[in-house]
N, C-alpha and C positions, 0 to 999 in steps of 0.2 A: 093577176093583172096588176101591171105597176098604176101603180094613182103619183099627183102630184107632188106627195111631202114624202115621197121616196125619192124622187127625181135628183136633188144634189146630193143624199145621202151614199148613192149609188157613184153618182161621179168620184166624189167625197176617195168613195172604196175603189173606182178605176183610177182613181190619179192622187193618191195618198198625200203629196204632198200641197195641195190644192187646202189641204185639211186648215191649216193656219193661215191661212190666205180668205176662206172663207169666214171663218170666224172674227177679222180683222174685218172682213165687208161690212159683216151682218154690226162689229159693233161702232164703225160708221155710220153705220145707216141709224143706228140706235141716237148716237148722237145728232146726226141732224135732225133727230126727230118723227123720224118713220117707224114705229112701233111698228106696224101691221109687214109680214114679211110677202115683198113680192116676188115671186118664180121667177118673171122673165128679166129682172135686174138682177136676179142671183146667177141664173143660167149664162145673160149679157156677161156677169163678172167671170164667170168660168172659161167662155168663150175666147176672151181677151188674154186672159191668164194665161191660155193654153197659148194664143197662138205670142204670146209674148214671151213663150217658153222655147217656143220653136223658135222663131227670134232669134234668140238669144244661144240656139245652137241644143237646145236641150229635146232631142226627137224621142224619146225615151215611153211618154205619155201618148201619145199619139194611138201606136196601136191598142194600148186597154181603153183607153177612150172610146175609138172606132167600135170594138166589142160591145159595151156600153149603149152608144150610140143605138148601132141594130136590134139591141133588147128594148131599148127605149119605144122604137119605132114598132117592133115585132111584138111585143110582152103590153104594151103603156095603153090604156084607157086612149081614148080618142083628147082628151084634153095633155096628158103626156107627151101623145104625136103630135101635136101642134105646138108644145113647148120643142120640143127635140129639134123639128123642122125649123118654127120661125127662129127660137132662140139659142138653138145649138148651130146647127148648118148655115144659116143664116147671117150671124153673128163672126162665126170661123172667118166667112168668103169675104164679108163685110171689112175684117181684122186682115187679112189678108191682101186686099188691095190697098188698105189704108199705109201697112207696114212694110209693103213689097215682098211679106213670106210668100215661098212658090206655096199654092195651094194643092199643088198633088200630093205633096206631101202626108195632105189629112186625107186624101181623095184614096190614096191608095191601104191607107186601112179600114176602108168601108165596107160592110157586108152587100147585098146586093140592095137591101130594101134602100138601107141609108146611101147607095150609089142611086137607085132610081131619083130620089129626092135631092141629092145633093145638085146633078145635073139638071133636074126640073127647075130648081131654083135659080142654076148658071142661068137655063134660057130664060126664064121668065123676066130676072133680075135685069140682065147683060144679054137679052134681044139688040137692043137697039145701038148698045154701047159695047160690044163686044173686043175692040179695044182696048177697054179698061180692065176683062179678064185676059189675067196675067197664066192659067192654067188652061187645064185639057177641056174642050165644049161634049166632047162624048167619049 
């Protein structure tokens, strides 16, 4: 069962070069003052990173992420699957409308569990504003 202080370790290993990126977080955060390390600002940073890489023309990450991802969701203790959904999936779609990435992009290296979620979150999120998703609703 994946727990939570494997969760960026594992990303860390699907997206290697994440590796100095996160380290550079964590020792921001050290300077502001936040000793105690938090998942869902680490995961947030990973999210952004990713999709700032796609951005930026770099699709490369994406599938061993998606892999990732559905272990996350498949393998991870129930506190895992709720970091994975709110602060991976979540964060992506979020990254995504804010930057104008197409989001099928991540959409399409999804396993199914992390497709179930991914789409649950379009409707939930982008019911009412479906507009502002710029990708696929199913």
């Amino acid at each position: 069962m994946i727990k939570e202080k494997d969760i960026l370790p594992r990303l860390v290993q699907a997206c290697p070069e994440y590796g100095s990126v996160l380290n550079e977080f964590l020792h921001e955060e050290t300077d502001a003052g936040r000793n105690e390390r938090l998942t869902y600002n680490e995961v947030g940073d990973f999210a952004r990173w990713l999709v700032g890489r796609v951005a930026d023309g770099a699709i490369t990450g994406i599938q061993p992420f998606g892999t990732e991802l559905e272990r996350l969701l498949t393998e991870g203790d129930e506190e895992t699957r709720q970091f994975a959904t709110i602060g991976l999936i979540e964060d992506i779609q979020e990254g995504c409308v804010e930057t104008g990435v197409d989001p099928d992009l991540f959409m399409h290296s999804l396993g199914p569990v992390s497709r179930d979620k991914w789409f649950a979150i379009v409707r939930f999120k982008f019911a009412r504003r479906m507009d502002r998703w710029p990708g696929t609703v199913e």
